[in-house]
N, C-alpha and C positions, 0 to 999 in steps of 0.2 A: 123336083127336089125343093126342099123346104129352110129355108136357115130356123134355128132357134137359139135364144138368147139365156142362159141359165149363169143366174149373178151368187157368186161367194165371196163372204167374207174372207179377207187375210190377211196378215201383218206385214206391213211395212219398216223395215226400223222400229217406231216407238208407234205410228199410227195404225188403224185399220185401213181400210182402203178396198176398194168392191172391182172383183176382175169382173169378163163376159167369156164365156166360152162357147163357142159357134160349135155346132152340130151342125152336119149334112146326110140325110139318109134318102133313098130313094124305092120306095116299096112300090110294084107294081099285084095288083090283084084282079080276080074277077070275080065277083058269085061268091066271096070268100066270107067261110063263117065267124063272125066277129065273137070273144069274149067279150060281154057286159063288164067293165069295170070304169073306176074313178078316172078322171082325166083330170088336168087343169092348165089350161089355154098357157100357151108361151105370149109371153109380153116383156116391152123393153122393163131393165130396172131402175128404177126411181133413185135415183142419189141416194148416197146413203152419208149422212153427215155426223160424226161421231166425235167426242173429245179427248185428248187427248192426257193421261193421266197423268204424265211426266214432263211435260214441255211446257210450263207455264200456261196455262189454261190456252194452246194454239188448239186451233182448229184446220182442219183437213176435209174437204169435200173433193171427191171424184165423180165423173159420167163415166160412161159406158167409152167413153174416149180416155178415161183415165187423165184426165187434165185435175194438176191440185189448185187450190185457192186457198187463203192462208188468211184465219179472219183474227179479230179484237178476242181481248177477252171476255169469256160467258158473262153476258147481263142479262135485262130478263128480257132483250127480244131476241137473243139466241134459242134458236128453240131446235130440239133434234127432229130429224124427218125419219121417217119409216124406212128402215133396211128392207129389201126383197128378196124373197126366196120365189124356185119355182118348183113345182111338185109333180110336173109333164113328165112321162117316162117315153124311153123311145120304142120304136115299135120292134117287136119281136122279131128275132130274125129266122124264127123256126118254118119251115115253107110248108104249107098246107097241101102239099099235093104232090106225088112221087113222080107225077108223069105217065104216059099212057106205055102201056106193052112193058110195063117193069117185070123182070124176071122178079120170083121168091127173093134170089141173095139178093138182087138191087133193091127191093122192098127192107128184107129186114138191115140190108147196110143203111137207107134213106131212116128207117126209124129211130137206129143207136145211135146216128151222128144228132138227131132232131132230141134223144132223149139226155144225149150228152149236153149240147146247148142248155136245155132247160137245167140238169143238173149244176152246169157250170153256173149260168143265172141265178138256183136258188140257195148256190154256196156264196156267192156273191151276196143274196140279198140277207143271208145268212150272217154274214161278215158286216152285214149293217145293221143288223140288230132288230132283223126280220125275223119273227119266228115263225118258222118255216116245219112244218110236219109233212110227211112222208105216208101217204096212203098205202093199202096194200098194191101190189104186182098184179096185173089185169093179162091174163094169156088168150094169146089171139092164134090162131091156126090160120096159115095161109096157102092158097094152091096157084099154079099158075093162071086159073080160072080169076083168083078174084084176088090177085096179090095187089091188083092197084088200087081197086075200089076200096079193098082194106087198109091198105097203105097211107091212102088219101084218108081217110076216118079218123085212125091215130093221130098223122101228121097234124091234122086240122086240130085236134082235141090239144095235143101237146102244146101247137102254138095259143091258144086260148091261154092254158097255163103257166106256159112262159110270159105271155103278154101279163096274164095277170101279177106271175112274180117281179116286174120290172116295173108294175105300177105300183106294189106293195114298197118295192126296194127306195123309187119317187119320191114317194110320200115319209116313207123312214128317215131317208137322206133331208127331206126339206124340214121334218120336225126337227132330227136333229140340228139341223146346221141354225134351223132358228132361236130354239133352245140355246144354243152352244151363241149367238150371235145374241138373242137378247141377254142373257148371263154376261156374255164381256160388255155389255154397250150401261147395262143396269153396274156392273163392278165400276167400269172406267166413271161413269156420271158421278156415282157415288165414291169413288176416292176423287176424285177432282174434287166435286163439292164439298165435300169433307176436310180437303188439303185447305177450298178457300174460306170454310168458314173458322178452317181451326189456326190460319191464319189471322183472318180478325178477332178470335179468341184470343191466342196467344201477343197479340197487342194491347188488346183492350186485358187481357191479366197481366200484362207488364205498365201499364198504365194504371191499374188497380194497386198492385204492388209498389208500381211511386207515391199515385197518390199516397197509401196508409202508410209507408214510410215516411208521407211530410207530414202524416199526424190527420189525415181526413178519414170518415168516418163512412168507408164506401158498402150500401151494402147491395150484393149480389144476390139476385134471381134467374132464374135458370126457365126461360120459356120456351114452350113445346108449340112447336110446330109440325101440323096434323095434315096434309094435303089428302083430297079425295082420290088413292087412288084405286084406279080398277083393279078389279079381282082376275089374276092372272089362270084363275081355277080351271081346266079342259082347253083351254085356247092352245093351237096348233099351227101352225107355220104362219101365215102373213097375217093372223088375227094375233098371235102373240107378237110377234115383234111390230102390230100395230099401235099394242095396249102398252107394250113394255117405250115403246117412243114416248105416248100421252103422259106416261107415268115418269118420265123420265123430266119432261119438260116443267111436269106441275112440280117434282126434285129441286130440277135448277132455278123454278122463280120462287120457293120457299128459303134454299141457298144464300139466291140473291138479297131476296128481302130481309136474310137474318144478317148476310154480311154489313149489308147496310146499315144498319138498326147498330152491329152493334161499332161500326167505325162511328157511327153520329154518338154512342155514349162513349168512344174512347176517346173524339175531340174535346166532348164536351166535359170528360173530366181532364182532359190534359189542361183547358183553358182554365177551369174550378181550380186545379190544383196550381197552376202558376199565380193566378192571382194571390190563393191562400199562402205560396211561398215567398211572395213580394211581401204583401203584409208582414209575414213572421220576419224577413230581411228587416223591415225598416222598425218592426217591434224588437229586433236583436240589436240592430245598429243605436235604436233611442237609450235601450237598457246598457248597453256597450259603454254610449256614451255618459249615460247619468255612472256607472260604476267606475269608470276610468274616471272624473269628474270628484266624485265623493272617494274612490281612493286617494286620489292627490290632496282633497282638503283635507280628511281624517289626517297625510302624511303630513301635511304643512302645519294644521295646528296640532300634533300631537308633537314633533319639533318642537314649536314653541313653549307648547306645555313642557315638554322635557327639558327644554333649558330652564326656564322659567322657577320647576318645581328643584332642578340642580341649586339655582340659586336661594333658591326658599329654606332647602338644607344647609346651605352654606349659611344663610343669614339665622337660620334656627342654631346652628352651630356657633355661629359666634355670637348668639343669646339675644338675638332680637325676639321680640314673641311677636312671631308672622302667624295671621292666618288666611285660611284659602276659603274662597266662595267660589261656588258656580254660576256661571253665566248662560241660558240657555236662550238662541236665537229660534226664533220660524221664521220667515220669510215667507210670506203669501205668495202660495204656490198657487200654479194653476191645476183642478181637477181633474184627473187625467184619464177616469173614466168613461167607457164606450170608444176612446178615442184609437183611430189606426192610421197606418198608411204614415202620410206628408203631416197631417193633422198630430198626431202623437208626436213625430219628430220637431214640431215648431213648438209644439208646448211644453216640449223635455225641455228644447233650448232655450224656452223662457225660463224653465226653472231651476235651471244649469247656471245659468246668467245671477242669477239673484243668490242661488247658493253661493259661487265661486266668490262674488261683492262680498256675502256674509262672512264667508271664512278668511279672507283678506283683512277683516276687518278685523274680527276675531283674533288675526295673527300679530295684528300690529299692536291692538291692545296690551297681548300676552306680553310681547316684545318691549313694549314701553312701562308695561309693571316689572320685567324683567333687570331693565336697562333702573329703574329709580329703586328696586331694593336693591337693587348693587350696589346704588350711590351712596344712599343713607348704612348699609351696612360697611361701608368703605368708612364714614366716615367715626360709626362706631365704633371698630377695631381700631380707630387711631385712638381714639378715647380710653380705648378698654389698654392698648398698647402704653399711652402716657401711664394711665393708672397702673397697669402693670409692672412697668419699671421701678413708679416709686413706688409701690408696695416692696417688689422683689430688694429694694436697698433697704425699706425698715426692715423686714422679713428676716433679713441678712443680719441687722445689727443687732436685732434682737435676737435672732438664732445665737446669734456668737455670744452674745449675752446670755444668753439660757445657755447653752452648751457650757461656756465657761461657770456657770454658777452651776449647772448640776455635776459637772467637774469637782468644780471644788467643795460641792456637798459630797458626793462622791469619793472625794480624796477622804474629807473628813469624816462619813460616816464609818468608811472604809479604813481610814487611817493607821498605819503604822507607824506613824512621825513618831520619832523621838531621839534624845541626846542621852550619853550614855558618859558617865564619869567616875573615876579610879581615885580615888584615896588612899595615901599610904601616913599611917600617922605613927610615928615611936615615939617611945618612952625610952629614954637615955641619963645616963648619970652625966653626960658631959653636952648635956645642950647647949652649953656656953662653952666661953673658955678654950683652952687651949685645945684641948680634945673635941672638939665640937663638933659635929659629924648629922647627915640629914638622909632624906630618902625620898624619892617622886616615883610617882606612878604617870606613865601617858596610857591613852586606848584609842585605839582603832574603833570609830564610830561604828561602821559599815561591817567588819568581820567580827571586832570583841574582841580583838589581839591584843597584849598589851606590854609594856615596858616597864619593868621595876629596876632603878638604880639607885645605887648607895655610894657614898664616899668612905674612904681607909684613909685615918689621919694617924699620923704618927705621935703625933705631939710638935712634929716643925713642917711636916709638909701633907699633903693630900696627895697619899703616895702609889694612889689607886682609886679604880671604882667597880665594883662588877653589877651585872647588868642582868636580870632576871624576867625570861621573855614566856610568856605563856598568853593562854586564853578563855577569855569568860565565857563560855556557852549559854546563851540566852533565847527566849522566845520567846514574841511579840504576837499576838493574837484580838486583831478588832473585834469587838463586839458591836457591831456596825450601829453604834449611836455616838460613833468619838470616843467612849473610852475606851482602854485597852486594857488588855490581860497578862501581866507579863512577868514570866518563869525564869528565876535563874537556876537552870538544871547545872552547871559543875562547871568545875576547870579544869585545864590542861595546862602543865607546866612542861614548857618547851626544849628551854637548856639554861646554864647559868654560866656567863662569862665574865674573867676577872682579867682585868685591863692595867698593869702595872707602869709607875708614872716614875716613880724615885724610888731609891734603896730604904727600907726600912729601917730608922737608927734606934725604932725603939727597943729597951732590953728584953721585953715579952714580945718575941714572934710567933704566939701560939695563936693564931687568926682561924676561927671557923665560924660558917655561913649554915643557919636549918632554915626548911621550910616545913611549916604542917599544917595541918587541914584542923578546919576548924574543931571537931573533934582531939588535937593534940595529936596525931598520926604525922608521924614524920616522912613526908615526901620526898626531902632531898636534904644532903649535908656534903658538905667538902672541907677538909683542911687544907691551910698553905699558913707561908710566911707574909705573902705578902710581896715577894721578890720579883716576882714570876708572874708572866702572865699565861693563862690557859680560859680552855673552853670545857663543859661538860654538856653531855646529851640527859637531859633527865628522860621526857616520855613518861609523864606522869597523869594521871586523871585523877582528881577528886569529887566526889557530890555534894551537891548543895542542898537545890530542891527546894526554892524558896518562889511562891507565887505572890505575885501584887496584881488589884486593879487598882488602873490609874486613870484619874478622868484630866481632860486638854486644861493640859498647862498645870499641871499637877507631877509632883516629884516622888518617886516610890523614897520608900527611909532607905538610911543606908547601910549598907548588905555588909559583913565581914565575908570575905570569900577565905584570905589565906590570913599565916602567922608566921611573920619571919623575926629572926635569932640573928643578928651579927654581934658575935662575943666574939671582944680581945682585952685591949687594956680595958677598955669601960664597957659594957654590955649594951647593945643597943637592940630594941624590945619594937617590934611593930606588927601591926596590922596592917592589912591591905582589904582595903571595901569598899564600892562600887554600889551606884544606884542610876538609875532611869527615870529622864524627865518626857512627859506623853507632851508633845511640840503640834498638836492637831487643833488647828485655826478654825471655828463653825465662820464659813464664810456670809455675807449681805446677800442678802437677796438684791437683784439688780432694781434699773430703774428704767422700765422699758419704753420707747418711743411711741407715738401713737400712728393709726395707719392710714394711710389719705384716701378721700374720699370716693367712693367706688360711683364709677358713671352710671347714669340709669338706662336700661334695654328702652329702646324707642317700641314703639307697635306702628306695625306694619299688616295691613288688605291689600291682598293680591287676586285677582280676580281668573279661573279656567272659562276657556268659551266654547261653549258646545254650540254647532250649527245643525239643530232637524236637517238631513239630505232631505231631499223630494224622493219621492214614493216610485217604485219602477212602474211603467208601464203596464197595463194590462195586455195578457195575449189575445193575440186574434181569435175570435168564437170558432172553435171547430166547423166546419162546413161537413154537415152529414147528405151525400151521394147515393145514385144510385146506378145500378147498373143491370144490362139485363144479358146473359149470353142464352143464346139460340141453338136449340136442336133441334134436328132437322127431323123427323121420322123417319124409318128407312124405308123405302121402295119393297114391295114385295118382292119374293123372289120368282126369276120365271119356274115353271112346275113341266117338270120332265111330260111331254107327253106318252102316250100308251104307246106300246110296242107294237106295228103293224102284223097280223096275223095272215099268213096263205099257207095253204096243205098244195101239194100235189103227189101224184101216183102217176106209174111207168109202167108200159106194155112189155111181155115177154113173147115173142114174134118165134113159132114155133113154124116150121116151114113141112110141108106135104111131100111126101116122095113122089116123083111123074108116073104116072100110071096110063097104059098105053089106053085110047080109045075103043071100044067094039062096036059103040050104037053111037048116034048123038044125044048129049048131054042135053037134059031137062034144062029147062032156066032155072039159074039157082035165086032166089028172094036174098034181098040184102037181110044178113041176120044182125038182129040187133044187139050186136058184141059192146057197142063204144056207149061209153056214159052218156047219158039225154043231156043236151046243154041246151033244148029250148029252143034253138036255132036252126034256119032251114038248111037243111040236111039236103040238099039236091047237090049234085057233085059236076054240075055243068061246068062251072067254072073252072080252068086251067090257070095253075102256077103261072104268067109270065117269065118271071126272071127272078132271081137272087138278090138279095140285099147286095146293095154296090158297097157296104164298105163305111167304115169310118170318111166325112171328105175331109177333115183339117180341125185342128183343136186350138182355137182364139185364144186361149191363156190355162195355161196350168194350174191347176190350184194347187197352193200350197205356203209357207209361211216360213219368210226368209227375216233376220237379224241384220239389223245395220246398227245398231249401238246398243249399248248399254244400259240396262235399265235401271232407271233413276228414283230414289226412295222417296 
């Protein structure tokens, strides 16, 4: 008995991992016809060392013990070793020999169980992807003469062909299972190396993507990496999973050398880019500082100036004649070109330094031009304030002086002054003497009202008087130069009351009183004695309609308005008439004060101060980068090898009816029924014994899950 070692691939969890599976067979033979076909020697197998595509680039190596070891991650003295396959088939179990003295049925029962085997075999090798064809049906006639000899011919023949299908089935199984082995070991290599290079891609592009967010100028090249590798074209069981290992390892040190390549350009912009962002800090912080720096002084002296120019208005206001100059500072600055880093920040703060002096200075200035037109304008409003006063009291006297004199122009151009007087004058037979008798007239300035009275003398007493009330209608109209216009339109005669004093003793008490208009028109008449006193209503109106101009201080002539009659013993004869004097004063022109001395506006320079800020900073020079990401080439792919080809054909064992002896039988010549296979045909040899059997199966093949597989 023989052990042999046959290595597959199969999954572990996440890894591959290589079983052994022990065969025991024990074939005895003698003289036995061998099938010519392929062999290939059993030997231990080689480790097989695979990566592992999901668990951080671990590693997994097993022997033929199955012991693991668990290495670093792939660099480039990782290198994969050749997986094995074996391509040995076992040997046929078809038996080449029925045994001697076989009856016909023992004959054709030995050939159907031997053409079943082979059949089961080439559905088998069929089911691996054998292509397997099917010869015509070969019929054999057998007698009890030559059932063995024949028997054994087939037997032999079928197992050639069975031997053959289970070396077809070998070799199908080992291409496959290498095929199917280099495929995962070329997948696994290449997602691993692909996970770690597109790991240092996706670093080195997040470090790309900082840098040009801080403003650097990176530019990207995309280099191809090209490895020789072998041409996987015809290669078949341990020659491809030799070439797909070689191929695998010049993979992972092209991998390695890109992951490398490009962690050294992601350092080396990470360190590019910090320095560039230190710079632009201390170019932010310098410019920070000069704008916070020159905000504050613009704020301090534009303060100043804002007070400053408040008071310039106030002093233009109260009539200084102020004017404004500008003051424009530099301060020798430092140059501030090329410069970066510590270097830019000492020479802001020199020119920070010399600004902040400037504008300090500038402020005090403002502040002290500020503080002295205050002073001098202080002191001009007292001046302007005296003068003011006493102007405002000549202003005042002469005002009232001009008001009163355009007043009294005013009155008088305007004027209706005047005085207005009543005359009553008779003619009488007894203006002496005992009968002696008189008449007055009063008026009312203001209305024109007036009072006419007479006396009744008897010859011993004044035994009465009546009283004659009416009114002169007049109209006074300026001609606004002082003279006047002035109309006597009519009168109105009131009532006439008679006022008795004493009895009347003279011997005529025929006593009656007329009045009439100047025309002779009798307006009013009453008789009495004289005894009695009474009242009468006349309500009388007469026209006049007499105009005068009268110039100031000028008397119109005198007017006849009425004519009054008092007849008794002596007749007494009168007129009543009235005139108007124009009483309008042209007043002096006044004598006006003189006005005091007006102060003179002082002049006043005030000075604004502008301070040059220093200049910002320049920025740091862009830093133009470069960067290179790696592609790997991909591995060829393993290439399905051809499909193994075996034909066989099956005997139809036709059996002879016993046929009694009469003579003895000829020797019969072996006929030549069975296909020629080249091989010596002598039939000395005896089957020994039967295949013993499956001895024990070292490991199962097949492919169990222990976790989850990870993206």
């Amino acid at each position: 008995m023989q052990n042999s070692k046959t290595y597959k691939l199969y999954k572990s969890g996440k890894l591959w991992v290589v079983g052994a599976v022990a065969v025991a067979g024990v074939a005895v033979s003698a003289n036995t016809t061998q099938v010519n076909a392929d062999t290939v020697s059993n030997a231990d197998a080689q480790a097989v060392k695979t990566s592992d595509a999901t668990q951080n680039d671990k590693q997994v190596q097993l022997t033929a013990s199955s012991t693991d070891t668990t290495t670093d991650k792939v660099t480039t003295t990782d290198t994969t070793k050749s997986a094995t396959v074996s391509s040995t088939a076992e040997k046929s179990t078809v038996p080449t020999t029925a045994g001697t003295s076989v009856t016909q049925d023992q004959a054709k029962d030995a050939v159907d169980k031997a053409q079943d085997t082979v059949k089961d075999d080439a559905k088998t090798a069929s089911d691996a992807g054998v292509d397997v064809t099917t010869g015509k049906t070969t019929d054999v006639t057998i007698n009890d003469d030559n059932a063995s000899s024949k028997t054994d011919e087939v037997l032999s023949d079928l197992n050639k062909q069975d031997q053959a299908v289970k070396d077809a089935t070998a070799k199908q199984q080992a291409n496959v299972q290498a095929y199917q082995t280099a495929t995962t070991e070329k997948t696994d290599a290449t997602k691993q190396g692909q996970a770690d290079l597109d790991n240092a891609t996706s670093d080195l592009n997040k470090q790309v993507d900082t840098s040009e967010k801080a403003g650097i100028k990176v530019n990207v090249e995309v280099a191809q990496s090209s490895p020789e590798y072998k041409d996987l074209s015809g290669l078949e069981g341990q020659d491809l999973l030799d070439a797909m290992a070689y191929n695998i390892n010049l993979y992972k040190q092209g991998i390695a050398d890109g992951v490398a390549s490009e962690k050294a350009d992601t350092e080396t912009l990470a360190k590019l880019t910090a320095e560039y962002q230190q710079k632009q800090a201390d170019y932010a912080k310098a410019n920070a500082d000069r704008d916070e720096a020159v905000e504050k002084g613009k704020s301090d002296l534009n303060n100043a100036t804002s007070d400053l120019d408040k008071q310039v208005e106030a002093s233009k206001n109260a009539g200084l004649d102020v004017s404004v100059e500008v003051s424009k500072v530099s301060p020798k600055y430092k140059d501030l070109t090329g410069l970066e880093g510590q270097d830019l920040l000492n020479a802001m703060a020199y020119n920070l330094d010399l600004y902040n002096k400037a504008v300090a200075s500038g402020v005090a200035s403002e502040k002290a031009d500020t503080e002295t037109l205050a002073k001098l304008t202080a002191e001009y409003q007292k001046q302007v304030a005296d003068y003011e006063a006493q102007k405002a009291a000549v202003d005042k006297a002469n005002a009232d002086k001009k008001a009163a004199y355009e007043k009294a122009l005013e009155d008088y151009m305007n004027g209706t002054n005047h005085t207005t007087s009543m005359t009553a004058q008779t003619q009488t037979d007894a203006s002496s003497g005992q009968y002696q008798t008189f008449m007055n007239a009063i008026v009312d300035q203001k209305k024109g009202e007036f009072t006419l009275e007479h006396d009744m003398n008897d010859g011993v007493h004044i035994i009465g008087n009546g009283v004659l009330k009416g009114k002169v209608n007049w109209k006074i109209v300026s001609n606004v130069d002082g003279t006047e216009t002035v109309t006597i339109s009519s009168i109105e005669l009131y009532s006439y009351t008679y006022t008795n004093a004493y009895q009347n003793q003279a011997v005529n008490q025929n006593i009656n009183f007329h009045v009439y208009d100047n025309d002779g028109n009798e307006l009013f008449s009453v008789y009495h004695d004289g005894n009695t006193t009474f009242s009468k209503t006349i309500n009388k109106t007469a026209q006049i309609n007499k105009t005068f101009k009268i110039s100031p201080n000028e008397t119109s002539p005198l007017t006849q308005v009425l004519v009054v009659d008092d007849n008794w013993i002596w007749n007494t004869h009168g007129q009543v008439s009235t005139q108007i004097k124009n009483t309008n004063v042209a007043p002096k022109a006044p004598t006006y004060e003189q006005d005091p001395v007006k102060p003179t506006a002082p002049k006043a320079t005030v000075q604004h101060v502008q301070v040059v800020a220093p200049v910002k900073g320049q920025a740091p020079a862009v830093p133009v980068a470069s960067a290179k990401k790696v592609k790997v080439a991909d591995m060829p792919n393993a290439v399905k090898p051809q499909l193994k080809k075996v034909e066989v054909h099956y005997y139809n064992i036709k059996k002879t009816p016993k046929v009694e002896k009469t003579e003895t039988p000829k020797a019969v010549e072996t006929a030549s029924i069975l296909p020629h296979t080249n091989a010596n045909e002598s039939h000395g040899g005896v089957l020994l014994s039967a295949m013993a059997g499956l001895a024990s199966l070292g490991l199962a093949f097949g492919i169990s899950k222990k976790g989850k597989k990870q993206n």
